[in-house]
N, C-alpha and C positions, 0 to 999 in steps of 0.2 A: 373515469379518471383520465386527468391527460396524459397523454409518453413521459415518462422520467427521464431525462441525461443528467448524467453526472461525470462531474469533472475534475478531474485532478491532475493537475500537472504543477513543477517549477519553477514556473512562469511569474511569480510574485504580482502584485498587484501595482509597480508602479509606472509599466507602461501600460501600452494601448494593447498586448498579445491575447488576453483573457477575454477581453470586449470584442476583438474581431473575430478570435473562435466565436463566441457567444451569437456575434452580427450574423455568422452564416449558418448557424444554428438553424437560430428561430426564423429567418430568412424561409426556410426550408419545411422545418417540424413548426408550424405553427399551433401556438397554443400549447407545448411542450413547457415541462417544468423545469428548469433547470437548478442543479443541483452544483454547488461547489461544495467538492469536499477536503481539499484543500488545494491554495494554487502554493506555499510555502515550501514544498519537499527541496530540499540544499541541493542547488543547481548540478543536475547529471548522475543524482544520487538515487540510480534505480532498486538497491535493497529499501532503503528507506520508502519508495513508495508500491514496492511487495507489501512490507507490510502493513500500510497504509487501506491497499486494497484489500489484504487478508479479512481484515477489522470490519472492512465498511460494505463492501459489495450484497452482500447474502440479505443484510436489514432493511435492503429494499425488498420492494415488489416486485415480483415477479414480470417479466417482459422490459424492466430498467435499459439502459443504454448506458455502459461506463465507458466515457471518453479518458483514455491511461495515456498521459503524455508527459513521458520525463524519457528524453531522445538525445544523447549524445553523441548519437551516430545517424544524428536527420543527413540526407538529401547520399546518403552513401551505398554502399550495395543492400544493407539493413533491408528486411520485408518488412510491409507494413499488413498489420494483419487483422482481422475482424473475428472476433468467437462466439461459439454460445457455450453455457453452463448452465445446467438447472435452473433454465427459463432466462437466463441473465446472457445480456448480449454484452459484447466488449469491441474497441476498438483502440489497435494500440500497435508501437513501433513491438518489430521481434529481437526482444533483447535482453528478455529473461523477466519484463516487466509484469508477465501476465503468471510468471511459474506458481501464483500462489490458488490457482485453477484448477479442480479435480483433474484426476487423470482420463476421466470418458469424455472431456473436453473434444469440440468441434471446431477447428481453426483452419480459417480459409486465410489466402494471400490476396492483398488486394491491391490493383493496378495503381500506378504512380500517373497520373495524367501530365500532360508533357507540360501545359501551363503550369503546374506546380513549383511554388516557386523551393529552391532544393534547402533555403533555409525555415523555411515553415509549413513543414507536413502537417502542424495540427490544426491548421487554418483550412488548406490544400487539399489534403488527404481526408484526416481523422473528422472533421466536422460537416463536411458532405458525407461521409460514411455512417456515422452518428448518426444524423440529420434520415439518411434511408431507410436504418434501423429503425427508426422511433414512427416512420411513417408505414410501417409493415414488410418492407422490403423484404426479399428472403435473403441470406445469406449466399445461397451459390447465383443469385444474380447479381452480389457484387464483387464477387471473387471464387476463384477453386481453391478446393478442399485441398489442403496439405497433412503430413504427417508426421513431418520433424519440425515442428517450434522450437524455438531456443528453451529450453528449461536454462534456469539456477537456480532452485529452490534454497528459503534461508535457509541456515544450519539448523539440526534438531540437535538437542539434548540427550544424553545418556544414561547411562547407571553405571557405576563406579561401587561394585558392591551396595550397600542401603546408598549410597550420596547419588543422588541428581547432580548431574553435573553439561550446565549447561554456559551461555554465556549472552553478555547485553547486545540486542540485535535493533535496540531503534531508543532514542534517547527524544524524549518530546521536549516541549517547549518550556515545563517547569524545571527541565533538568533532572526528570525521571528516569530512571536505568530501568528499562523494559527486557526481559531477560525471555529465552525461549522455554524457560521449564513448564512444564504446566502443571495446572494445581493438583492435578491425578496422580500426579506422580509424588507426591509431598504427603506427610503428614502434619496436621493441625501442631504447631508449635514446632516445629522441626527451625535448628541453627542455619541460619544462612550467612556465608563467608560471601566476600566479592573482591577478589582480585590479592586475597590475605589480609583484609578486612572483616574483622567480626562485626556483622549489620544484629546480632542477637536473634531471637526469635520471630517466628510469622507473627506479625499484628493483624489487625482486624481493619482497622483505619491510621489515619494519620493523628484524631484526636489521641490514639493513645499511648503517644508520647510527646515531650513536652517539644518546645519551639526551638528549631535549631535544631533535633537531635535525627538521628538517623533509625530508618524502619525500614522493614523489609513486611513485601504483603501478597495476597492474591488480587493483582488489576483486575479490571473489568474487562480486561480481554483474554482473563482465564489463564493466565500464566504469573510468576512469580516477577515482581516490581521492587526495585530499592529506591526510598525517596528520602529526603530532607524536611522536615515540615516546617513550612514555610521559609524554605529554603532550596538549593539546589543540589540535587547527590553529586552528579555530574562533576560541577566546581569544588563541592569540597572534598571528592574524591581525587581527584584529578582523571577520571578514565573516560574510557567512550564504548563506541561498538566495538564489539570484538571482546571486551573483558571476561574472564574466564567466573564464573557464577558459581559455586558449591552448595548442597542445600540436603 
């Protein structure tokens, strides 16, 4: 099998930033697969791509390369850093973008080369480092071991007597309210409020209610979801991250 990178950053697709990571990439990791798992995360919006990587990293295979670049602190005293995870390599600015990484987590600092240009670490930096991963490189020969990483781990949810009570941490692209509860913590038909909104009971799907109407459900990333069908919760709620979630 070839090296996997994978990529997620910001960056959107309508300059040239995506292509010239990609150029020094494969430059390097020849015959490497490259992976976009999204270049879309709302410019400098580092929770949003916590949980981005929470979701996607683990579904690969083992030995992957995850290139994490959403840097609103490029070319500043920020470390740039490289990790391993249960077989999973990363490379990515320190800035709380990686917090969503077990705690026996291995994270080394990795040198800034002077040519680097200080507005594009992930061209610079991240994608030579990528690139060494994918070719076997070890970790302490591209940088030393550190032991304080920036954590911000997203919010978890609580208990509130029986209520979960938790709140929407990542809103996608259909206007989804992606919520931190998870479905362990719920019982099968349990009420869910969102924000003094009754969303009614856990549904099953979106078929099972009608078009336009509002559902509350377990996503496939294991936590509680409020959506619109065929529509947007988002807008006809009015709220976003942060809303407080009842259940």
């Amino acid at each position: 099998m070839p090296p996997i990178i994978t990529l997620l950053t910001d960056f959107g697709t309508a300059d040239s930033y995506v292509a010239e990571v990609k150029a020094v990439i494969i430059s390097s990791a020849l015959g490497a697969a490259l992976i976009d798992v999204t270049h879309e995360i709302p410019p400098g919006n580092i929770r949003a791509a916590q949980f981005i990587l929470s979701r996607t990293w683990r579904r690969f295979p083992r030995g992957a390369v995850h290139c994490v670049v959403v840097d609103p602190g490029v070319g500043t005293e920020r470390r740039a850093l490289a990790a391993e995870a249960a077989g999973h390599y990363f490379v990515a600015p320190d800035n709380g973008v990686l917090s969503p990484l077990p705690d026996e987590t291995l994270f080394y600092e990795l040198p800034i080369p002077a040519a680097a240009a200080p507005t594009f670490h992930a061209r610079d930096v991240f994608a030579p480092a990528a690139a060494s991963l994918a070719n076997g490189t070890a970790l302490a020969h591209l940088g030393h071991l550190i032991t304080d990483p920036h954590r911000s781990p997203l919010p978890v949810a609580r208990l509130d007597g029986l209520t979960a009570v938790g709140e929407v941490i990542y809103i996608d692209r259909f206007g989804t309210l992606v919520t931190n509860i998870a479905a362990e913590s719920v019982e099968p038909g349990s009420r869910v409020r969102l924000a003094g909104t009754d969303v009614g009971s856990l549904r099953r799907t979106f078929g099972d209610v009608e078009r336009g109407q509002l559902l509350a459900y377990v996503g496939s990333g294991g936590t509680v979801e409020v959506a619109v069908r065929d529509g947007s919760a988002a807008r006809l709620l009015g709220v976003g991250v942060g809303t407080e979630v009842r259940v």
